[in-house]
VEXVEX-68929 format. One record per residue (C-alpha): x, y, z; residue in one letter. Coordinates in steps of 0.25 Angstrom, whole numbers, plus 5000, padded with zeros to 4 digits. Example, Ala and Ser with C-alpha at 12.3 -4.5 7.8 and 13.67 -1.06 7.14 Angstrom:
PT; c1; c2; c3; residuo
PT; 5049; 4982; 5031; A
PT; 5055; 4996; 5029; S
END
This chain:
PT; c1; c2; c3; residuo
PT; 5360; 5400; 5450; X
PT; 5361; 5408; 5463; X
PT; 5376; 5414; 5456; X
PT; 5378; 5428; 5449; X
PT; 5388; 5432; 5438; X
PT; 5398; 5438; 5448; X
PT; 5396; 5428; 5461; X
PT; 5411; 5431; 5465; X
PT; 5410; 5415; 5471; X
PT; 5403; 5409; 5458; X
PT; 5404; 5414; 5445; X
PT; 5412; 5427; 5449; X
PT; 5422; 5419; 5453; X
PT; 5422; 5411; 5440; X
PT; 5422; 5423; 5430; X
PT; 5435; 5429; 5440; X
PT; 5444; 5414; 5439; X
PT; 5440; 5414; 5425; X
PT; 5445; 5429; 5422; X
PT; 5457; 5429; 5431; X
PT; 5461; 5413; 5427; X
PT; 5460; 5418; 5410; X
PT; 5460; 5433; 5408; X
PT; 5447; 5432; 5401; X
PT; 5434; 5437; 5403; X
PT; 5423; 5430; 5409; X
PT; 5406; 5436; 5408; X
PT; 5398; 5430; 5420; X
PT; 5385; 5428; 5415; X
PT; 5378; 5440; 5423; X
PT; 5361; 5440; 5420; X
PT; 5359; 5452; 5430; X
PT; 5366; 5465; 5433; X
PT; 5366; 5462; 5448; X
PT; 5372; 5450; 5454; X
PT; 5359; 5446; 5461; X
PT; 5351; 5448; 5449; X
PT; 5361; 5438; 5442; X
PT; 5359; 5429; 5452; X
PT; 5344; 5429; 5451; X
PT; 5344; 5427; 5436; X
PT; 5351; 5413; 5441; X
PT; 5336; 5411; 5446; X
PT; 5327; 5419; 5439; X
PT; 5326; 5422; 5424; X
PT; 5322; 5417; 5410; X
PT; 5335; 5408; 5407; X
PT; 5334; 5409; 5391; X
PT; 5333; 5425; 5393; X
PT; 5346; 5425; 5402; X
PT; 5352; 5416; 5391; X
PT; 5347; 5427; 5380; X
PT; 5355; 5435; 5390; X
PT; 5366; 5431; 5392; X
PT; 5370; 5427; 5377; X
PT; 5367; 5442; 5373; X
PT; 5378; 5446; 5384; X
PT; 5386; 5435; 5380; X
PT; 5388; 5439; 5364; X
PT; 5388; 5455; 5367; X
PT; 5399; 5453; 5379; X
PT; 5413; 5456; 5367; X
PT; 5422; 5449; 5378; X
PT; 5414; 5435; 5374; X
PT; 5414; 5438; 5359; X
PT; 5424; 5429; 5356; X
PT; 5419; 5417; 5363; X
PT; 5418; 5412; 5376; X
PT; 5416; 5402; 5388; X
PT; 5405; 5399; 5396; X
PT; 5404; 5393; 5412; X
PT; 5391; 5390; 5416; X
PT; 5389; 5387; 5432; X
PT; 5375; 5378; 5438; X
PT; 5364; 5385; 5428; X
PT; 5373; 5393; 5420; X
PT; 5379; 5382; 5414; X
PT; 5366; 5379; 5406; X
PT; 5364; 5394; 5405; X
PT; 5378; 5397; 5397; X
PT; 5375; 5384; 5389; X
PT; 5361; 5391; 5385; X
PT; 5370; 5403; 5380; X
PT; 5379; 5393; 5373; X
PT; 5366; 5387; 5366; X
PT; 5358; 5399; 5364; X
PT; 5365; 5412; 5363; X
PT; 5372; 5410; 5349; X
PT; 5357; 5409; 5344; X
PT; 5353; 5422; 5352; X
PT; 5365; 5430; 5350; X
PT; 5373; 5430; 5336; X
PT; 5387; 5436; 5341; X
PT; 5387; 5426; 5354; X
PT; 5401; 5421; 5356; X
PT; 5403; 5407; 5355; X
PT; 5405; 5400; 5368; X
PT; 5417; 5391; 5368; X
PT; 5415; 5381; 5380; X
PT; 5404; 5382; 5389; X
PT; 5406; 5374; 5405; X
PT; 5395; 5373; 5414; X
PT; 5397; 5369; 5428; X
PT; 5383; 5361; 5436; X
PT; 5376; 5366; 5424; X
PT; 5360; 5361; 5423; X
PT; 5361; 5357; 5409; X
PT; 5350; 5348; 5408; X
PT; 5343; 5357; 5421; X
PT; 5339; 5353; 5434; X
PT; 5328; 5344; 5440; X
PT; 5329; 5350; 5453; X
PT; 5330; 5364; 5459; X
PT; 5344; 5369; 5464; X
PT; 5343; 5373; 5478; X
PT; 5347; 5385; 5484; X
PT; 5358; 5379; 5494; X
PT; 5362; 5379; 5509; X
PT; 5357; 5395; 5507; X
PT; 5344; 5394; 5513; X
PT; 5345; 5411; 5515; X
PT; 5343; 5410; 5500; X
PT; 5330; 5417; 5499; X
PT; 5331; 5419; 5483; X
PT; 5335; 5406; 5480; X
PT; 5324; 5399; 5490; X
PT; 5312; 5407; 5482; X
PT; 5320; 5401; 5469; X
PT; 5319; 5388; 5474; X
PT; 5305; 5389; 5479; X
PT; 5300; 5395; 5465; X
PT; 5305; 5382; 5458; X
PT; 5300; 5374; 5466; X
PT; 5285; 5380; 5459; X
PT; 5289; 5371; 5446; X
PT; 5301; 5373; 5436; X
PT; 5291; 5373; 5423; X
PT; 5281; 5384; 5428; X
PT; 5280; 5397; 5420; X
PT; 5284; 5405; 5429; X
PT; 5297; 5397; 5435; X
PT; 5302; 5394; 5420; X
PT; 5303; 5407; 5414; X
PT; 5310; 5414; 5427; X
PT; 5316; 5402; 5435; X
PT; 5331; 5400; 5430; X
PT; 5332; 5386; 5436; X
PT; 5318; 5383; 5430; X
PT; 5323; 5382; 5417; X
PT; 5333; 5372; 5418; X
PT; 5324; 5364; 5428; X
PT; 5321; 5350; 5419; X
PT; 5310; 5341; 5429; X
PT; 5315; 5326; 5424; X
PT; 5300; 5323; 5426; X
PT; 5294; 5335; 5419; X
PT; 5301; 5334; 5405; X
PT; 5292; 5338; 5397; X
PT; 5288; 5350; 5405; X
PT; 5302; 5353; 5405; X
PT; 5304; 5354; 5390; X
PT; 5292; 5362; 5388; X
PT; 5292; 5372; 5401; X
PT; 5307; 5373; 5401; X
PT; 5312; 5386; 5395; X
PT; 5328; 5384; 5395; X
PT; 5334; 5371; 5396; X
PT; 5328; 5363; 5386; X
PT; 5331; 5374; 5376; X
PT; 5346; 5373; 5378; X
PT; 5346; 5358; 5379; X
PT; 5338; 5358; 5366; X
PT; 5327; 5348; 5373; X
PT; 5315; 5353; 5366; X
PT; 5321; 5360; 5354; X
PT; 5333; 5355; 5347; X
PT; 5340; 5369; 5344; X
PT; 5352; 5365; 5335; X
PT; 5356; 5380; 5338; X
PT; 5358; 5377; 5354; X
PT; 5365; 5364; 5350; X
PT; 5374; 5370; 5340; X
PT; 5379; 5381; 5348; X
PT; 5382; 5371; 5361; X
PT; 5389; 5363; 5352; X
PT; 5397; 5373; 5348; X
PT; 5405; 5375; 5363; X
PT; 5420; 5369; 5362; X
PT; 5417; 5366; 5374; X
PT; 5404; 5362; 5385; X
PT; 5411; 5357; 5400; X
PT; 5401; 5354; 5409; X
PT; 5401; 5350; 5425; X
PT; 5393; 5344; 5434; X
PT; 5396; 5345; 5448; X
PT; 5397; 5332; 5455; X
PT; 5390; 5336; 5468; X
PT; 5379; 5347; 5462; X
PT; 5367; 5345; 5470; X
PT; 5360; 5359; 5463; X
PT; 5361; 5353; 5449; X
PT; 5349; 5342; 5448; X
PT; 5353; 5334; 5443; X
PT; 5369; 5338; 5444; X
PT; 5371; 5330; 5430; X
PT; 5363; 5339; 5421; X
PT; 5376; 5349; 5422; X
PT; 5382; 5337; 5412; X
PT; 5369; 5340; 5404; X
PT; 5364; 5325; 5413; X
PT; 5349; 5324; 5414; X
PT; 5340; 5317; 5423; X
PT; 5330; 5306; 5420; X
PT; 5318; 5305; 5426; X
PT; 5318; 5290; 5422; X
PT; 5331; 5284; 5423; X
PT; 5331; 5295; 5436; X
PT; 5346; 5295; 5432; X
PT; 5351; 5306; 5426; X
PT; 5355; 5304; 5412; X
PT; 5369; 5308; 5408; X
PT; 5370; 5319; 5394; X
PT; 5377; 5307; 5386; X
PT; 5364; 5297; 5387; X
PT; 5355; 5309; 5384; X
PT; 5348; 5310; 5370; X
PT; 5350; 5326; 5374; X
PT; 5367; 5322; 5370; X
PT; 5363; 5310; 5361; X
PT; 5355; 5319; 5351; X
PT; 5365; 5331; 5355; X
PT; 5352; 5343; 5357; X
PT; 5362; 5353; 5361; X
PT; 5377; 5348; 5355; X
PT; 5380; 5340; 5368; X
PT; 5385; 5329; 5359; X
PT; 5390; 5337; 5351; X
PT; 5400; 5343; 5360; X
PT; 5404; 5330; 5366; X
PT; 5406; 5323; 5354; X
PT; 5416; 5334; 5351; X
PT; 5423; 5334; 5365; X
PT; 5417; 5348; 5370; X
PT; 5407; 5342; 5381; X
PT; 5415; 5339; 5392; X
PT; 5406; 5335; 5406; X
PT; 5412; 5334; 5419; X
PT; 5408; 5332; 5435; X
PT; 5416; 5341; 5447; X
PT; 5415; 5339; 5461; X
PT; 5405; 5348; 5470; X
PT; 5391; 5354; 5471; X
PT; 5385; 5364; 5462; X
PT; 5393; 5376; 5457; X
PT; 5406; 5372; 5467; X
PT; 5415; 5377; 5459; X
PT; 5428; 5372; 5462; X
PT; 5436; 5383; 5456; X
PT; 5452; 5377; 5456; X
PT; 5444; 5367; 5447; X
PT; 5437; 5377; 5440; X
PT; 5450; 5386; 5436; X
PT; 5459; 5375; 5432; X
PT; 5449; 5367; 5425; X
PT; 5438; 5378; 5420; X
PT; 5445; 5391; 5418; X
PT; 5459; 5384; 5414; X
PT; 5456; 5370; 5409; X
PT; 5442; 5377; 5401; X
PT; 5445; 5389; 5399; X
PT; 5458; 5394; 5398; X
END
């Protein structure tokens, strides 16, 4: 949200360690041809569409046709776990993807809006902020507003689960699709991170799949949820097996500490 493909600072500067460090090639997910039209496809869009999308440019792309690795940053982390669950299904010669990490991922989405910042000059995300503020489960907002369809209201659950239309099709919350589950089960490998200061993330846990309850008004860790005790997307499945592994760091939303992220990420993960 608020990143492109190629951000020299951000994701630029990951796909560049990553190439140099290994001598492999990395694809930065790119939804627009334009850096600024890939940016606002961070705001603006129909998520499952931009999934679609990227799972037909995933299995054409002969570089990844053996196989691959997937790093998901804030929403993207959710995003790459959709194309883990999903793209096998759409596309038949989709390479398999061996370990997926998401960092400050909103797995089990978010009950309040991210804000845009210290950049009040920020004109485009401040009308972004102000649409949502119109309701997350409108018509309109929930078939074009990315952060609308991973927006999950504590109090409005049922609305939830019947306006929603990404996230509780990848968590398998309506519709138990054995597909989604089988294909997530099949990672070696699924490292998540939370970061330990995030104040964009509401709550910061759902990046470890934690979820609020608008009861206990705690939020509920993955292990005490029926969503990992009855296993709906192979959660359990990969812990039992030693292929879940979920893990805090220190600092606010995407602050990347990157002496951390090459000797424990690219080298430790990857190499």
């Amino acid at each position: 949200m608020g990143d492109s493909c190629c951000n020299e600072h951000s994701m630029g500067r990951v796909k560049h360690l990553i190439e140099t460090e290994l001598g492999v090639d990395v694809y930065s997910v790119q939804l627009a041809e334009k850096e600024d039209e890939d940016r606002d496809a961070g705001f603006f869009g129909n998520v499952n569409d931009q999934v679609a999308k990227v799972c037909e440019i995933i299995a054409s792309d002969a570089r990844l046709s053996k196989g691959y690795n997937a790093i998901g940053f804030s929403q993207g982390g959710q995003f790459l776990r959709a194309v883990v669950e999903v793209c096998p299904t759409l596309e038949p010669s989709m390479p398999k993807c061996s370990k997926l990490i998401t960092f400050g991922g909103q797995h089990q989405g978010v009950m309040d809006w991210p804000g845009c910042g210290k950049d009040v000059s920020d004109l485009f995300c401040r009308s972004f902020e102000a649409m949502l503020g119109w309701g997350a489960y409108s018509d309109f907002l929930r078939q074009r507003v990315v952060q609308a369809q991973y927006f999950k209201d504590p109090l409005k659950m049922e609305t939830y689960l019947k306006k929603n239309i990404f996230l509780p099709g990848i968590n398998n919350e309506v519709h138990r699709n054995p597909q989604y589950k089988e294909n997530l089960a099949s990672l070696d490998l699924l490292l998540l991170y939370m970061w330990k200061g995030d104040t964009t993330v509401v709550p910061k846990e759902s990046s470890l799949f934690g979820v609020y309850n608008a009861t206990t008004k705690k939020v509920t860790p993955l292990k005490e949820q029926a969503f990992y005790r009855e296993d709906w997307i192979g959660l359990r499945e990969l812990d039992e097996q030693g292929k879940l592994l979920l893990d805090v760091i220190e600092g606010n939303h995407m602050e990347i500490d990157w002496d951390f992220f090459n000797s424990t990420i690219v080298h430790g993960f990857l190499s």
